[in-house]
C-alpha positions as CSV (number, residue, x, y, z in Angstrom):
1,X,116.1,84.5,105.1
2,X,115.6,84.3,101.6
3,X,112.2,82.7,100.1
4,X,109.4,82.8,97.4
5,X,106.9,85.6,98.2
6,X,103.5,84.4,96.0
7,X,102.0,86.8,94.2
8,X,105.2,89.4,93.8
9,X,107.0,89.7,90.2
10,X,109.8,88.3,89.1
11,X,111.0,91.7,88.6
12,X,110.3,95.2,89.6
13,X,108.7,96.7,86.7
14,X,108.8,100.0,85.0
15,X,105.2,100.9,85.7
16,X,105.8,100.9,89.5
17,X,106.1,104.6,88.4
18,X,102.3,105.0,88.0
19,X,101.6,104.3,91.7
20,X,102.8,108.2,92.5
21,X,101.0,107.3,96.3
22,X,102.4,104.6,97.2
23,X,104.7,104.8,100.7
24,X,106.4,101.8,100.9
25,X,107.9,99.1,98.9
26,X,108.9,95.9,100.9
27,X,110.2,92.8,98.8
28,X,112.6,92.0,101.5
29,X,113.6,88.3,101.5
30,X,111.5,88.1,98.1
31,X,114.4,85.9,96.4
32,X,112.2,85.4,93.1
33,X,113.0,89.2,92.5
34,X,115.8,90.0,89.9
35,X,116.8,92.6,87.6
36,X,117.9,96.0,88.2
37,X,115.7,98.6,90.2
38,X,114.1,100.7,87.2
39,X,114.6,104.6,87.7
40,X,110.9,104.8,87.0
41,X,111.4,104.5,91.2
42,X,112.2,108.3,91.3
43,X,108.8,109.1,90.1
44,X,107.2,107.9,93.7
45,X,107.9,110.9,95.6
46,X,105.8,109.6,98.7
47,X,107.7,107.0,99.4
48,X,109.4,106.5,102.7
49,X,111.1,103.2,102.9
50,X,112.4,100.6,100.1
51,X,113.1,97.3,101.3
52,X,114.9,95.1,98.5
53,X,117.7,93.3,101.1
54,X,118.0,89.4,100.4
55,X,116.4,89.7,96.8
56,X,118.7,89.4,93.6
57,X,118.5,92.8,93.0
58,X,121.5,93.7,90.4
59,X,122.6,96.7,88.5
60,X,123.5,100.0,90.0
61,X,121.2,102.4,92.0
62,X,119.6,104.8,89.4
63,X,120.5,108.1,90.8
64,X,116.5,109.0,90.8
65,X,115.8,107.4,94.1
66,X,118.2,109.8,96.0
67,X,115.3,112.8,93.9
68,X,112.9,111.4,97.0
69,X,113.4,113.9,99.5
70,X,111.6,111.6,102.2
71,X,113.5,108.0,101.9
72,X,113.9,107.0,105.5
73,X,114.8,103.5,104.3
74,X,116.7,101.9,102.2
75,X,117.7,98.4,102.6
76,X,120.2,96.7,99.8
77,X,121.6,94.1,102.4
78,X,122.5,91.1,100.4
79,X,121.5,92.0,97.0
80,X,123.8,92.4,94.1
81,X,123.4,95.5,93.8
82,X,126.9,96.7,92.4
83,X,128.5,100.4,91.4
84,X,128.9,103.4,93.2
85,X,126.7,105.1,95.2
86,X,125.5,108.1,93.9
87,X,127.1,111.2,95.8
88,X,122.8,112.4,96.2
89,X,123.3,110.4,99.4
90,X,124.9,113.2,101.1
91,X,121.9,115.4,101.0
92,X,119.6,112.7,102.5
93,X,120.4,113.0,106.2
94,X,117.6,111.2,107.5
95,X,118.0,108.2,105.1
96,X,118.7,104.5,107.0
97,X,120.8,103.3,104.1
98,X,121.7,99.1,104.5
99,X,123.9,97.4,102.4
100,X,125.5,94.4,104.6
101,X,126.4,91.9,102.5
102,X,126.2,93.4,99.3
103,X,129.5,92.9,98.0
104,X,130.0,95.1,94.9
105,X,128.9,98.2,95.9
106,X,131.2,101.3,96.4
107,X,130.2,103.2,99.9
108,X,133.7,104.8,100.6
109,X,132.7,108.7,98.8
110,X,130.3,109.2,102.0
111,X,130.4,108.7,106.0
């Protein structure tokens, strides 16, 4: 599933935090994507989905993208992403959160 996406970084960069209207971020399957997701994230409250399954995503999950209130989606499947997730996740009842595959990240604190 995993392939070069032309024209996406290498990494998500801290700047991502200027584009305050921006509703969805999709790099699924974008396998030239590495480095941890930058908390600068949190400052896109519009956003509705994140789709980083089957990058190389690593690090933990800044506890700033559980601060957008309307995350529907949030796909981590196969990254490796690794820590706890941040007990935020409770309060987001309508949030799709996917992390098959991702190996070293603690779910067990929610249900």
């Amino acid at each position: 599933i995993t392939s070069y996406c032309p024209g996406v970084p290498t990494s998500i960069p801290t700047e991502i935090g200027y584009f305050t209207n921006l509703r969805a971020i999709d790099f699924y399957g974008c396998s030239q994507i590495t480095g941890s997701i930058p908390s600068e994230i949190g400052l896109l409250l519009q956003l509705t989905a994140l789709g980083l399954g089957y990058t190389m995503v690593d690090g933990s999950i800044p506890g700033q993208v559980f601060t957008i209130l309307g995350l529907g989606y949030f796909d981590l499947s196969y990254t490796l992403v690794s820590g706890v997730v941040p007990t935020d996740l409770q309060s987001m009842q309508q949030l799709s959160f996917i992390v098959d595959g991702t190996q070293n990240l603690e779910t067990s604190e929610f249900t």
